[in-house]
Backbone bond lengths (Angstrom), bond angles and torsions (degrees), N, CA, C in turn:
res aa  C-N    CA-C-N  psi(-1)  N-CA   C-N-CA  omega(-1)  CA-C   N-CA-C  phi
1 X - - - 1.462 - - 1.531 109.64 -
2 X 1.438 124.22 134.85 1.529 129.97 -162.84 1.708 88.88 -102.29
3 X 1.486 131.02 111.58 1.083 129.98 -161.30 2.002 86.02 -125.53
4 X 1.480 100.18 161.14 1.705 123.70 -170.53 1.667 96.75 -125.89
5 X 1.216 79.97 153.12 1.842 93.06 148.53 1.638 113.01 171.04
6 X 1.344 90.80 127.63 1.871 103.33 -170.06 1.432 105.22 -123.44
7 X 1.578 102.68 139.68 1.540 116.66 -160.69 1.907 93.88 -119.22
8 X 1.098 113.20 97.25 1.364 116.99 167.20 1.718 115.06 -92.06
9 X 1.573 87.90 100.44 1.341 108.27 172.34 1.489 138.07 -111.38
10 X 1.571 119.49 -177.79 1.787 93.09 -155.35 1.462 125.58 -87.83
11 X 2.063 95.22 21.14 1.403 113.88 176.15 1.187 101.23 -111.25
12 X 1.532 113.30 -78.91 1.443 108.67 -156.90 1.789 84.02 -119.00
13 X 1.799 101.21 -179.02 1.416 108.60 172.07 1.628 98.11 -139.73
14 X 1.501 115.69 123.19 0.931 138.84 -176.18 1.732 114.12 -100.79
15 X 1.583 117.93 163.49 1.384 124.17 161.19 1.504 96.92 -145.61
16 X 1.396 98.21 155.53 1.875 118.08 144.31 1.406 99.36 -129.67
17 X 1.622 87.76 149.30 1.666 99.97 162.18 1.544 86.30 -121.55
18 X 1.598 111.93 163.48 1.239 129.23 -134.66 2.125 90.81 -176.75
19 X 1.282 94.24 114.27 1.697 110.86 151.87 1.515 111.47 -76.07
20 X 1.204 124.88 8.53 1.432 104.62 -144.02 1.878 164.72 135.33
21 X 1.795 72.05 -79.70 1.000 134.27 -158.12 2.069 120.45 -97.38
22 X 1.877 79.81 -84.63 1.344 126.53 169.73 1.395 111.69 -103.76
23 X 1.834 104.07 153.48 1.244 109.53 150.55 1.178 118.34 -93.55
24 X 1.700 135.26 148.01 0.967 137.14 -168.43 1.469 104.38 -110.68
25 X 1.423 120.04 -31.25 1.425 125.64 -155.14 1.208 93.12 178.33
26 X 1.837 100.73 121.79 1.684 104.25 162.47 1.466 99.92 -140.77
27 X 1.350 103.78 135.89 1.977 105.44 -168.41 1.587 85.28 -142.45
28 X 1.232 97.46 165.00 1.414 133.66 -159.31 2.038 113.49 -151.31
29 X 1.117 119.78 105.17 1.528 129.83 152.40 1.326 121.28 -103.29
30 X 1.223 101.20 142.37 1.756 90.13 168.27 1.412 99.78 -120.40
31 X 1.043 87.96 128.63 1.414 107.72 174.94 1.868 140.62 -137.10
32 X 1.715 91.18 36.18 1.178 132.21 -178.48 2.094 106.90 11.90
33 X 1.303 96.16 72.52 1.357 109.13 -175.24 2.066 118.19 -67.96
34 X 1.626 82.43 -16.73 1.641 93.08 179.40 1.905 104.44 -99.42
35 X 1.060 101.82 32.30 1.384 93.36 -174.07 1.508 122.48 -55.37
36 X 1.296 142.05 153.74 1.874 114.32 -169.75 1.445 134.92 13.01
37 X 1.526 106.90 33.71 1.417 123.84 173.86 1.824 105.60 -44.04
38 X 1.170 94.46 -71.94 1.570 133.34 -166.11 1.610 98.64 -42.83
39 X 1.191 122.74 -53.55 1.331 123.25 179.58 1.447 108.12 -96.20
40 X 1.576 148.13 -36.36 1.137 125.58 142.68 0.989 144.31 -25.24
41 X 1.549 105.64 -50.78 1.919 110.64 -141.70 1.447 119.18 47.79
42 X 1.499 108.70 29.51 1.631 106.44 171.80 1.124 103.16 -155.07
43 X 1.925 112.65 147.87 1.081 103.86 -177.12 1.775 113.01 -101.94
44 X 1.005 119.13 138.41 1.755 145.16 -155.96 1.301 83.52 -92.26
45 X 1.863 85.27 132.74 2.003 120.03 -158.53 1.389 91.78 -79.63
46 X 1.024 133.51 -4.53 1.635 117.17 174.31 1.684 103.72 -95.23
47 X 1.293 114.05 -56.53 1.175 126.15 161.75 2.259 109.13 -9.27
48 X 2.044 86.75 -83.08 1.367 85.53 172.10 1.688 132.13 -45.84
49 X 0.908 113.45 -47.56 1.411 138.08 -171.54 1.936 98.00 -56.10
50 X 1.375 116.55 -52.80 0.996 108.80 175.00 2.001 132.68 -59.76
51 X 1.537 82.82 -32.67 1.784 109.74 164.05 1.495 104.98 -27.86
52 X 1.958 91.36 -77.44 1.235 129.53 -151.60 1.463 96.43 -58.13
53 X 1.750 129.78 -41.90 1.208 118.26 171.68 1.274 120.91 -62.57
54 X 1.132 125.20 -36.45 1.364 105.11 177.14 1.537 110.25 -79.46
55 X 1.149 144.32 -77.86 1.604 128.75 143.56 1.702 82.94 35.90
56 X 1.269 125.62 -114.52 1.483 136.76 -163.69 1.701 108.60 -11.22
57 X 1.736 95.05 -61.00 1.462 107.19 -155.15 2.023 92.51 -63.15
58 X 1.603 119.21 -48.67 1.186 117.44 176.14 1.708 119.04 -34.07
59 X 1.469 91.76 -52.66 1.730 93.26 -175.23 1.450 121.10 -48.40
60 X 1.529 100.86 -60.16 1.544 108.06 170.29 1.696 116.72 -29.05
61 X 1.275 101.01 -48.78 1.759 132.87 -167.31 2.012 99.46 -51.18
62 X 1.604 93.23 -57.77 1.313 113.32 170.86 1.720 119.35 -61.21
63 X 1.278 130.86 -48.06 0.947 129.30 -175.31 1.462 126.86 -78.60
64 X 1.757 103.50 -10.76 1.170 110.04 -179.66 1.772 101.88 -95.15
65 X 1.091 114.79 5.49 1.749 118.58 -173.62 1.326 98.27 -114.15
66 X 1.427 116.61 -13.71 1.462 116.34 179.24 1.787 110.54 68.22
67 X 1.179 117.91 42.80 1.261 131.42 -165.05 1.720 89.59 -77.24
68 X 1.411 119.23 149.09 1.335 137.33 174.87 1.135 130.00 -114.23
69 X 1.793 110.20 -32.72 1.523 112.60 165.04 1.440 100.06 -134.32
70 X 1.589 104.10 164.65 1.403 110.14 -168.26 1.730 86.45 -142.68
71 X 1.419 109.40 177.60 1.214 127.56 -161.60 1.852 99.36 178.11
72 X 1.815 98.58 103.05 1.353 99.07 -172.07 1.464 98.16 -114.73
73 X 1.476 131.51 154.82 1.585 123.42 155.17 1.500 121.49 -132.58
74 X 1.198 115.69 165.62 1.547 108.43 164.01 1.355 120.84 -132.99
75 X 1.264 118.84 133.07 1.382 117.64 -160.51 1.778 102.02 -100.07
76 X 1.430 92.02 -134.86 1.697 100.03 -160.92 1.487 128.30 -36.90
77 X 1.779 100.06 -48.99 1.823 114.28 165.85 2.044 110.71 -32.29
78 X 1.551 95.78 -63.31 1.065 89.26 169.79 1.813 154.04 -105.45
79 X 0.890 73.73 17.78 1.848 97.30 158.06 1.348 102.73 -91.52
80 X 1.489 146.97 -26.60 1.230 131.11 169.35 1.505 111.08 -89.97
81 X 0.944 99.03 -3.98 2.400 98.21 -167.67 1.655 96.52 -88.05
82 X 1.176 131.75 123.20 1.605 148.94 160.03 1.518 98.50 -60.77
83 X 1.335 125.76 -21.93 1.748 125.05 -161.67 1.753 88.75 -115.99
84 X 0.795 120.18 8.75 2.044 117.02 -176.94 1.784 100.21 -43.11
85 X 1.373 126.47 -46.29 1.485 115.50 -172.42 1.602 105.77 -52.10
86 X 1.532 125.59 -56.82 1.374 125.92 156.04 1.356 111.79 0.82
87 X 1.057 128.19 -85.23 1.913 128.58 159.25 1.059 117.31 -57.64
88 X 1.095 120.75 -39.20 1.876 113.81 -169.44 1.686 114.54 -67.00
89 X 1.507 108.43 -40.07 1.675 116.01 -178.31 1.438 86.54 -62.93
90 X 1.720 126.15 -97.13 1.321 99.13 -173.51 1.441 159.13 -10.43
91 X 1.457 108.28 -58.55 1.319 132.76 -178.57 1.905 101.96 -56.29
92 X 1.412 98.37 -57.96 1.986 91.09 166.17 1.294 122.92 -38.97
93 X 1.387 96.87 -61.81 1.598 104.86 -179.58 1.606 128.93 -48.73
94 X 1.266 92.96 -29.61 2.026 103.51 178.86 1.818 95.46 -94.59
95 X 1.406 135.04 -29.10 1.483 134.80 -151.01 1.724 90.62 -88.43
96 X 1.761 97.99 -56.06 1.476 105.01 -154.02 1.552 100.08 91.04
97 X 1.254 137.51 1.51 1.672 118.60 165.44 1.689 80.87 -153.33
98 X 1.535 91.11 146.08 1.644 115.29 -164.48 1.455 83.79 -85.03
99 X 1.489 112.47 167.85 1.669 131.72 -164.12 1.574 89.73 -96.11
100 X 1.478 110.76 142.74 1.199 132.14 169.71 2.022 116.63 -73.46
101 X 1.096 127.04 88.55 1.166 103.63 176.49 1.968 122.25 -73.49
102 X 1.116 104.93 89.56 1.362 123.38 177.38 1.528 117.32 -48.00
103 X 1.437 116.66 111.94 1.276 119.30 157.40 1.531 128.75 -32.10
104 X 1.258 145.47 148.71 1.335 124.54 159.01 1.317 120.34 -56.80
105 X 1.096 127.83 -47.86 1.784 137.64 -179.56 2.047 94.43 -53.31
106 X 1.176 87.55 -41.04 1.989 77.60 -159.60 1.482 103.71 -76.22
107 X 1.510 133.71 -22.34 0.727 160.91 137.72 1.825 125.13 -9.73
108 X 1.435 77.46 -71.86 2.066 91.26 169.56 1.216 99.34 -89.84
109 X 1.220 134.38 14.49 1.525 132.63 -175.71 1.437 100.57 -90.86
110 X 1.954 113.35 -52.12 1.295 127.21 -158.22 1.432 83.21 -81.15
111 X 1.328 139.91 -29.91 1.351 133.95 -166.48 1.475 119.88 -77.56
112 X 1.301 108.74 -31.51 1.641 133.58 169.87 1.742 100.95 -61.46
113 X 0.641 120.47 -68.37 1.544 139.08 155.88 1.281 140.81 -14.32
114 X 1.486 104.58 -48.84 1.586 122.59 139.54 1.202 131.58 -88.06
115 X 1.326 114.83 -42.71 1.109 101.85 175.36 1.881 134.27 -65.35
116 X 1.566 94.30 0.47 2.015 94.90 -164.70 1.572 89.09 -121.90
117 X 1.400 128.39 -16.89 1.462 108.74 159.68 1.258 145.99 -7.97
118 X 1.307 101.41 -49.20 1.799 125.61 -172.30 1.934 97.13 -110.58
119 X 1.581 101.63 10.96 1.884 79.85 -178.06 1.763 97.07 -102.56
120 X 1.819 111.19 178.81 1.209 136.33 158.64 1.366 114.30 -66.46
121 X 1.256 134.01 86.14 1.022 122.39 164.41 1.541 130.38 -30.23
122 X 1.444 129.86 -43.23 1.575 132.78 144.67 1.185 114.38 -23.74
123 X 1.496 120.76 -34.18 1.651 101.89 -174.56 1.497 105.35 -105.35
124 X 1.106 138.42 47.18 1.184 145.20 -157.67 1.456 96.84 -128.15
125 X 1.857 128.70 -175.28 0.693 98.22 -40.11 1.925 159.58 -38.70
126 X 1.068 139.80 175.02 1.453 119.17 -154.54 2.068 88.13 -153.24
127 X 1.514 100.03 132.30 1.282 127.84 -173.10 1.651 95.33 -89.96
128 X 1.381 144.38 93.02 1.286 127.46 -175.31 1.462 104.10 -87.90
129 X 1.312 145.56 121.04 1.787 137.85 170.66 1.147 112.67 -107.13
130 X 1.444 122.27 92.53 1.605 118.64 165.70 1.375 108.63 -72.48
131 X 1.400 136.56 104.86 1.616 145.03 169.10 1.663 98.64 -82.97
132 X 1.422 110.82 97.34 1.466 98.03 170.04 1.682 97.78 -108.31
133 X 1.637 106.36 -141.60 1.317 122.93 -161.26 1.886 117.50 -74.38
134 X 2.396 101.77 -49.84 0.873 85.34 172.92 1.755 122.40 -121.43
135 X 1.595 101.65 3.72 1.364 132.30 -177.50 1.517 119.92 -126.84
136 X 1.581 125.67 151.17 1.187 115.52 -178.71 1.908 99.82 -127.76
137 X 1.030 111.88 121.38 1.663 103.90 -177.55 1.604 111.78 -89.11
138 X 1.060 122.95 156.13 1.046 142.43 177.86 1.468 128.85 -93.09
139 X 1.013 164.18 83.38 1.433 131.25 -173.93 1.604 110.39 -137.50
140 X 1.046 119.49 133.48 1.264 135.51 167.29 1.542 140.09 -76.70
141 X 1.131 145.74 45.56 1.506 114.01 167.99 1.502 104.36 -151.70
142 X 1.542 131.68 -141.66 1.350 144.74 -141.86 1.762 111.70 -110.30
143 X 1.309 109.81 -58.25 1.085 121.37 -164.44 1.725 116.14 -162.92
144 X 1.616 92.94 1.05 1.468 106.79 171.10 1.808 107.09 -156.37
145 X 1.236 146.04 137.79 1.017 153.41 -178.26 1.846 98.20 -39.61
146 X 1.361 136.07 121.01 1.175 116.43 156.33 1.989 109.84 -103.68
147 X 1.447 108.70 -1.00 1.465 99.72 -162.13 1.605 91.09 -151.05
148 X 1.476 133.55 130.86 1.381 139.58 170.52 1.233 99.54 -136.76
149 X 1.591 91.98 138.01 1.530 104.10 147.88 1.565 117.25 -172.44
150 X 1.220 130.86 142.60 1.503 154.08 177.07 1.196 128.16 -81.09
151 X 1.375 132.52 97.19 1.351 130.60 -140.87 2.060 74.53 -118.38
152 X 1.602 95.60 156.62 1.684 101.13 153.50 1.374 101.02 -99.95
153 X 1.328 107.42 96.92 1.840 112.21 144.43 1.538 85.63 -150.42
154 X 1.780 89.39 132.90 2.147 96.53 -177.56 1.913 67.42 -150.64
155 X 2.012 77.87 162.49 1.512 78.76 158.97 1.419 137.21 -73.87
156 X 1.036 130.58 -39.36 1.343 142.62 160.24 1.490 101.40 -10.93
157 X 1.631 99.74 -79.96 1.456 119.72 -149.00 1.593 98.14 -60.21
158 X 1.392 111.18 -45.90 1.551 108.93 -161.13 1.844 84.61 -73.21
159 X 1.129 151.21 -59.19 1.187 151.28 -165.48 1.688 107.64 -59.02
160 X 1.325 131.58 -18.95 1.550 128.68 174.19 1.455 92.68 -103.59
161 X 1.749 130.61 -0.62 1.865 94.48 -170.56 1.828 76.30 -119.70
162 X 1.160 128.69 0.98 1.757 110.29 -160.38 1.560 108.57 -137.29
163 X 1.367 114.45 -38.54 1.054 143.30 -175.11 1.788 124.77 -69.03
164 X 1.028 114.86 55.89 1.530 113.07 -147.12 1.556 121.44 -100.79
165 X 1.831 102.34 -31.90 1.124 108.49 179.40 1.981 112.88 -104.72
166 X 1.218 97.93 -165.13 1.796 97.57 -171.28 1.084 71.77 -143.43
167 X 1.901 114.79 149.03 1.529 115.13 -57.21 1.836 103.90 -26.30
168 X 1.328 133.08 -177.61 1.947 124.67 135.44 1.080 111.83 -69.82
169 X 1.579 109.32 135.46 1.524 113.25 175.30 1.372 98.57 -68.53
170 X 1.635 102.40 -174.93 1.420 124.21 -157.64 1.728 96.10 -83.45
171 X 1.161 124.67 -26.42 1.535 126.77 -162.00 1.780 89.44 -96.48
172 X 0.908 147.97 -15.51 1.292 146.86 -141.70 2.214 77.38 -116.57
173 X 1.263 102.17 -92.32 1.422 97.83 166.72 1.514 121.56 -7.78
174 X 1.075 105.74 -80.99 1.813 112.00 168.78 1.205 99.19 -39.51
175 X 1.533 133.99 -83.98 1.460 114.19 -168.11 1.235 140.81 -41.77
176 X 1.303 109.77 -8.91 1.663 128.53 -167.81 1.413 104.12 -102.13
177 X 1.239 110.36 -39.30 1.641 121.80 174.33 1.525 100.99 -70.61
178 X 1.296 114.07 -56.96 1.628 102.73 173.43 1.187 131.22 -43.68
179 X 1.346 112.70 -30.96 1.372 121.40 177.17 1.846 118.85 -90.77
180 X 0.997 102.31 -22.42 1.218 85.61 169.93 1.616 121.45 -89.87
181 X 1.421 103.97 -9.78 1.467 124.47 -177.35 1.503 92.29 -60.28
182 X 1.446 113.23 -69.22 1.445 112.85 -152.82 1.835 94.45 -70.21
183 X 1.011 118.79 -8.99 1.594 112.66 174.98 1.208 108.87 -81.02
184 X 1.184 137.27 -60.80 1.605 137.29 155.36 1.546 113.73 -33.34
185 X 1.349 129.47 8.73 1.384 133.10 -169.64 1.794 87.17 -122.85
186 X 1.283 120.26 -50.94 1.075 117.10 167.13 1.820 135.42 -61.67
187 X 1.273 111.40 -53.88 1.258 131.08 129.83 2.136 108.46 -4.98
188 X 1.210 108.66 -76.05 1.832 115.96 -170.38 1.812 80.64 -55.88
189 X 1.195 138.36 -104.48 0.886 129.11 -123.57 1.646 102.31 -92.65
190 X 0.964 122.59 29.56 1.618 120.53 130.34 1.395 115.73 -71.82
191 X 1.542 122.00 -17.38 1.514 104.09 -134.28 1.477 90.05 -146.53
192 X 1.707 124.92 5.75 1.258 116.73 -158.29 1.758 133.34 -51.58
193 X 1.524 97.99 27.40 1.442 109.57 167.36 2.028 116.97 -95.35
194 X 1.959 112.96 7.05 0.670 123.03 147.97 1.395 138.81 -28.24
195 X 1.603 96.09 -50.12 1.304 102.58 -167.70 1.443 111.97 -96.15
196 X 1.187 126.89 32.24 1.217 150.25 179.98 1.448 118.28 -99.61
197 X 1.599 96.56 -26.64 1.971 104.48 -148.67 1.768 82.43 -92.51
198 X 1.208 73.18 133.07 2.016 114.49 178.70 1.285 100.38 -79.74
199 X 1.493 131.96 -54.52 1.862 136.86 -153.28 1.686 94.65 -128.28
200 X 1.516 122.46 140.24 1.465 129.70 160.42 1.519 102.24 -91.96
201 X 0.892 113.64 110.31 1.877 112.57 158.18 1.388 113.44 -105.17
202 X 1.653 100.94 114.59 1.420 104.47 176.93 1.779 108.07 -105.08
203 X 1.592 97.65 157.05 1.089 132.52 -150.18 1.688 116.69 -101.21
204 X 0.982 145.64 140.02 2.007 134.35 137.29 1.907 94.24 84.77
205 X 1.246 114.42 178.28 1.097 139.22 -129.02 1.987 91.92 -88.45
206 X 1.708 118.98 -48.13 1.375 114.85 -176.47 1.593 116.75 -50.44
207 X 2.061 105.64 -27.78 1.590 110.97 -172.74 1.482 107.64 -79.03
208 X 1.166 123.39 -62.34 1.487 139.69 144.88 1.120 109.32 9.70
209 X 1.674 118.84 -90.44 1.415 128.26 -173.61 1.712 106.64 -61.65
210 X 1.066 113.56 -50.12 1.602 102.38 -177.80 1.499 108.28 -45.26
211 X 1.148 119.42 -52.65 1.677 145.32 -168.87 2.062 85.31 -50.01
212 X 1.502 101.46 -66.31 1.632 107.32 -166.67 1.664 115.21 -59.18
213 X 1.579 108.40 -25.09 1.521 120.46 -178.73 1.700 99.22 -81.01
214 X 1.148 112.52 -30.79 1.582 124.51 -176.31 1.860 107.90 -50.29
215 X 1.874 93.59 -68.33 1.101 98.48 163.60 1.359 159.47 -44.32
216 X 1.779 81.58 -31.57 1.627 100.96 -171.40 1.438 107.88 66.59
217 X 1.323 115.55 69.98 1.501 117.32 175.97 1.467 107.03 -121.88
218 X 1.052 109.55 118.03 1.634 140.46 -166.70 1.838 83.06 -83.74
219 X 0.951 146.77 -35.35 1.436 118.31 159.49 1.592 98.05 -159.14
220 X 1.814 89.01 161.52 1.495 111.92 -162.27 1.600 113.99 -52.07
221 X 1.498 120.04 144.37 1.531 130.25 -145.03 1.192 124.65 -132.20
222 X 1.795 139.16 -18.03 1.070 163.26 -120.96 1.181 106.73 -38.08
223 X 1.452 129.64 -27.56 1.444 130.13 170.83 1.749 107.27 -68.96
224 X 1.116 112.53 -22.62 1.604 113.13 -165.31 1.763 96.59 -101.25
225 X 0.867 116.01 -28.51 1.646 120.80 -175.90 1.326 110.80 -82.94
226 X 1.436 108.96 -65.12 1.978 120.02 174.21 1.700 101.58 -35.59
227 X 1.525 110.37 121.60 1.729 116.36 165.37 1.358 98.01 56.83
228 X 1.610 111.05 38.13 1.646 99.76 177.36 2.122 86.60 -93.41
229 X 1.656 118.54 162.94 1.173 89.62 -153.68 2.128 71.55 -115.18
230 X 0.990 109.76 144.41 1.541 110.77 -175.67 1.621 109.07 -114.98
231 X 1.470 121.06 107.08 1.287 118.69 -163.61 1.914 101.59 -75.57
232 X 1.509 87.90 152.60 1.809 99.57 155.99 1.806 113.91 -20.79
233 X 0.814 72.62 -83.04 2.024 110.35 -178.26 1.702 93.69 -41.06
234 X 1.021 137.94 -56.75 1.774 146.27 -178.74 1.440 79.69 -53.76
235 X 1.621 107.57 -91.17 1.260 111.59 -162.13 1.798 123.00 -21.26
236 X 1.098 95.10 -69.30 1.609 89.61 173.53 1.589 133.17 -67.32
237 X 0.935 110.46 -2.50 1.535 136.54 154.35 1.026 121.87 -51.42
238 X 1.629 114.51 -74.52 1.665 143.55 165.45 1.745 94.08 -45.04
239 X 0.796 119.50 -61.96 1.691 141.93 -165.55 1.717 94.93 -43.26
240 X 1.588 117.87 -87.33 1.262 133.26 -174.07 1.680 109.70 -42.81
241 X 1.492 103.61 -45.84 1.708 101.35 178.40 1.421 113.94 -75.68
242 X 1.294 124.32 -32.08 1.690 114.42 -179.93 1.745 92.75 -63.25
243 X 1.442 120.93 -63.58 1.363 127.66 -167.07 1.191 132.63 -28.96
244 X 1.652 106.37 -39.36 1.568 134.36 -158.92 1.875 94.51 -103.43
245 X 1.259 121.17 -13.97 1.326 117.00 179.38 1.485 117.76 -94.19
246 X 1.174 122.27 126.77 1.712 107.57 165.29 1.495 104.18 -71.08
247 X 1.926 118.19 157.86 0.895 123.35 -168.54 1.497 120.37 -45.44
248 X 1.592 111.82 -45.24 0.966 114.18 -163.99 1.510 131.18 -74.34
249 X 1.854 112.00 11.42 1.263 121.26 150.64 1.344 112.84 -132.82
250 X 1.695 103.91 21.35 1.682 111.69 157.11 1.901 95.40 -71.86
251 X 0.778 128.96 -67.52 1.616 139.37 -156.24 1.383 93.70 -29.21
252 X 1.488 121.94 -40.72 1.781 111.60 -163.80 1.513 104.77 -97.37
253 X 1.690 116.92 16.16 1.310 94.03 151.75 1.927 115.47 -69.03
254 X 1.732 100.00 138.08 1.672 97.68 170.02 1.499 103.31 -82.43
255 X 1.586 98.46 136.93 1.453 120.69 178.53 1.359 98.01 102.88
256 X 1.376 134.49 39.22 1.753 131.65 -169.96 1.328 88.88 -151.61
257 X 1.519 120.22 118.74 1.266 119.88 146.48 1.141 123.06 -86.16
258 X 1.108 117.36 168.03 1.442 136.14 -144.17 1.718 110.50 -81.65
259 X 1.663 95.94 -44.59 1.526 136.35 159.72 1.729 118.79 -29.16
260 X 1.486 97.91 -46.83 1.616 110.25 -152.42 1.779 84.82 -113.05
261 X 1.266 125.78 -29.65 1.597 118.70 -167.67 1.555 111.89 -36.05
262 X 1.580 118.73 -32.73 1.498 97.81 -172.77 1.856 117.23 -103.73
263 X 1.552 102.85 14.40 1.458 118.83 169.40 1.813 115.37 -95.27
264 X 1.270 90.86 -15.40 1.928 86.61 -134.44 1.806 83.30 -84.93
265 X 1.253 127.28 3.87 1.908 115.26 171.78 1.960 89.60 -93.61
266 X 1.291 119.32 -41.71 1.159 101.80 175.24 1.834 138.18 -58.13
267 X 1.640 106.31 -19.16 1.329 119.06 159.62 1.425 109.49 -86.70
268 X 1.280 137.83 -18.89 1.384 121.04 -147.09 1.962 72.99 -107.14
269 X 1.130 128.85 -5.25 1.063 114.89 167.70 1.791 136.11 -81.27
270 X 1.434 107.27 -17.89 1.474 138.27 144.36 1.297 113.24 -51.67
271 X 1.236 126.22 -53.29 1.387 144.23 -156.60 1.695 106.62 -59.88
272 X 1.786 86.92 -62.24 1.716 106.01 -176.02 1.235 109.86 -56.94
273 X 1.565 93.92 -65.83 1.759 111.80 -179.92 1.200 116.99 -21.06
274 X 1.588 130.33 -65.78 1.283 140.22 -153.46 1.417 107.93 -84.72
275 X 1.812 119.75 -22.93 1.698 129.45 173.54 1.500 75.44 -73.87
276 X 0.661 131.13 -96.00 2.080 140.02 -149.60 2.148 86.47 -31.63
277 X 1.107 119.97 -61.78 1.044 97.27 -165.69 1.860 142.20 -91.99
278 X 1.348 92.34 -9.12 1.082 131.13 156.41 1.676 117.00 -58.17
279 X 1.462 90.84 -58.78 1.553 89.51 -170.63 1.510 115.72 107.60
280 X 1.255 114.30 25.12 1.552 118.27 -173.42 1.239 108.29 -85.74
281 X 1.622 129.81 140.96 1.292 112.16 146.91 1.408 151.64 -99.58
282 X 1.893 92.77 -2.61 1.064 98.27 167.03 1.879 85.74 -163.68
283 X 1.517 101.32 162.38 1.576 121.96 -172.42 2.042 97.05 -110.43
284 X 1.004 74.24 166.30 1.885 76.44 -170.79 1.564 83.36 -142.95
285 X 1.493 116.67 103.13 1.372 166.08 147.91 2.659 101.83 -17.45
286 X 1.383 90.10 95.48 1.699 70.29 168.53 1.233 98.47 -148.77
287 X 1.269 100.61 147.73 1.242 120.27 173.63 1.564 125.63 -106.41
288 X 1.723 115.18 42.29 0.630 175.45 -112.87 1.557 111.97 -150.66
289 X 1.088 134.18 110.65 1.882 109.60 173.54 1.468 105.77 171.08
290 X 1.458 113.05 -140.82 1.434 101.85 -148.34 1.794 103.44 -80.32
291 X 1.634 116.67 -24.87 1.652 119.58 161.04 1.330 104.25 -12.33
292 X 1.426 96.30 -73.05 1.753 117.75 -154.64 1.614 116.81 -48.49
293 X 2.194 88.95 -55.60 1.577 91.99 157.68 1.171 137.11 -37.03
294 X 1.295 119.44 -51.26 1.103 139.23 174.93 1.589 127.34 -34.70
295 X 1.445 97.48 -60.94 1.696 136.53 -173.55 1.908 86.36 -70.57
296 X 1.437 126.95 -64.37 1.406 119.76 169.52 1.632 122.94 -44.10
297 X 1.532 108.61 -51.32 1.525 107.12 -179.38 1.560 110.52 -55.35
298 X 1.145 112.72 -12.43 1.652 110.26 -176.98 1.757 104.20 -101.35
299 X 0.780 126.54 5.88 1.617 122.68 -154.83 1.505 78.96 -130.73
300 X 1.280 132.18 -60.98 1.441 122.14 172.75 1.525 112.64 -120.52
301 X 1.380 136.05 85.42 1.361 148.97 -179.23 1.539 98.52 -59.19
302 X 1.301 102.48 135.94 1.535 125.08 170.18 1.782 102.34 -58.49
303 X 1.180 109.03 135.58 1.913 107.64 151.20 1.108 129.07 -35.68
């Protein structure tokens, strides 16, 4: 069975199609669907519209693989938008299956899920961090979630409420770090099986690109990125040079799209933050995540 699943989130909106087995096709747009979410609570008709185009280009994607079931969701953008049907009526109509509005917990659940598939259970427990656009999930345990939770710090959000100038000044930085600090303070004792986790596996497009800017990869790599392992020490490296650049000679870092240049200091600020406070020394890079979940929840559906 040629099975789908597309995660429209409040950065980009992604698919895999999946035998199974194999991947057949995994694409990625960004098409920043959470755009002024955060200060709306609505999601903005250009915003949708851009969704909805790619939506189109997916279907095609699907119909030419002869895909049979699909499995779509929407995360943070729309759990905060009061206007979400606005996208949602459409998005059915082009998918053929209406969008899942995903809990945060169920969320880092499907993400836990993909992403530890391919791990050693021995080296576990395992810290999973999906950093998306307007939420970052948390989840903790071995071979089954023992601890979730969904904090708001995404890049987006921290980059539309903190993020103001080009390069960010130095006080703007600090505030963003402050805030996610004291959220990661909140975060531990929801979750105090944190301090348990042996391995960081990071998650979504801010870990990725740091990982690809790390490399210096003049174009996208998935064999070189997947379980690429990205030290402390990189991280803040990658970190200080996107930070200290205005966009417009951020773009020629290789491994930086062009797309993500005016988000990607607001994720890589999650990124650091949580090694610095955590105590990590290095994150182990997958590309791996809630897709995959996804593509599993259909191949073996929960009770």
């Amino acid at each position: 069975m040629t099975l789908a699943a597309i995660d429209c989130g409040t950065n980009s909106t992604r698919l895999l199609v999946s035998d199974g087995q194999r991947t057949l096709e995994r694409l990625m747009r960004i098409t920043r669907l959470g755009q002024g979410v955060d200060q709306s609570r609505r999601l903005a008709p250009d915003a949708i519209e851009r969704t909805l185009t790619v939506l189109r280009e997916y279907r095609e994607v699907m119909d030419r693989f002869g895909v049979e079931q699909v499995r779509m969701t929407a995360t943070s953008a729309a759990r905060d938008a009061s206007n979400r049907e606005d996208f949602f009526v459409p998005a059915k109509e082009i998918i053929g299956a209406a969008p899942e509005l995903l809990p945060g917990d169920e969320e880092g659940r499907l993400s836990f899920l993909g992403a530890t598939s391919e791990l050693d259970a021995a080296d576990g427990p395992f810290l999973v961090v999906d950093i998306g656009g307007g939420s970052t999930e948390f989840v903790v345990g071995t071979t089954e979630p023992t601890g979730v939770v969904s904090a708001d710090i995404g890049c987006v959000r921290l980059t539309e409420k903190y993020l103001h100038t080009d390069p960010p000044a130095p006080e703007e930085l600090a505030n963003a770090i402050g805030v996610v600090r004291d959220t990661l303070d909140e975060v531990r004792r929801a979750v105090p099986a944190l301090d348990d986790a042996k391995r960081l596996v990071g998650l979504a497009g801010t870990v990725t690109t740091m990982a690809a800017v790390e490399i210096g990869l003049a174009e996208y790599d998935r064999d070189r990125i997947h379980h690429f392992v990205l030290t402390h020490a990189a991280a803040e490296d990658v970190f200080r040079t996107l930070a200290t650049e205005p966009r417009a000679r951020r773009v020629f870092n290789p491994g930086l799209e062009a797309a993500r240049a005016d988000v990607i200091v607001g994720g890589a600020i999650v990124l650091v933050t949580l090694m610095r406070h955590f105590g990590f020394d290095e994150c182990l890079v997958s590309e791996a995540d809630i897709l995959d979940g996804l593509i599993m929840s259909q191949l073996s559906p929960r009770p």
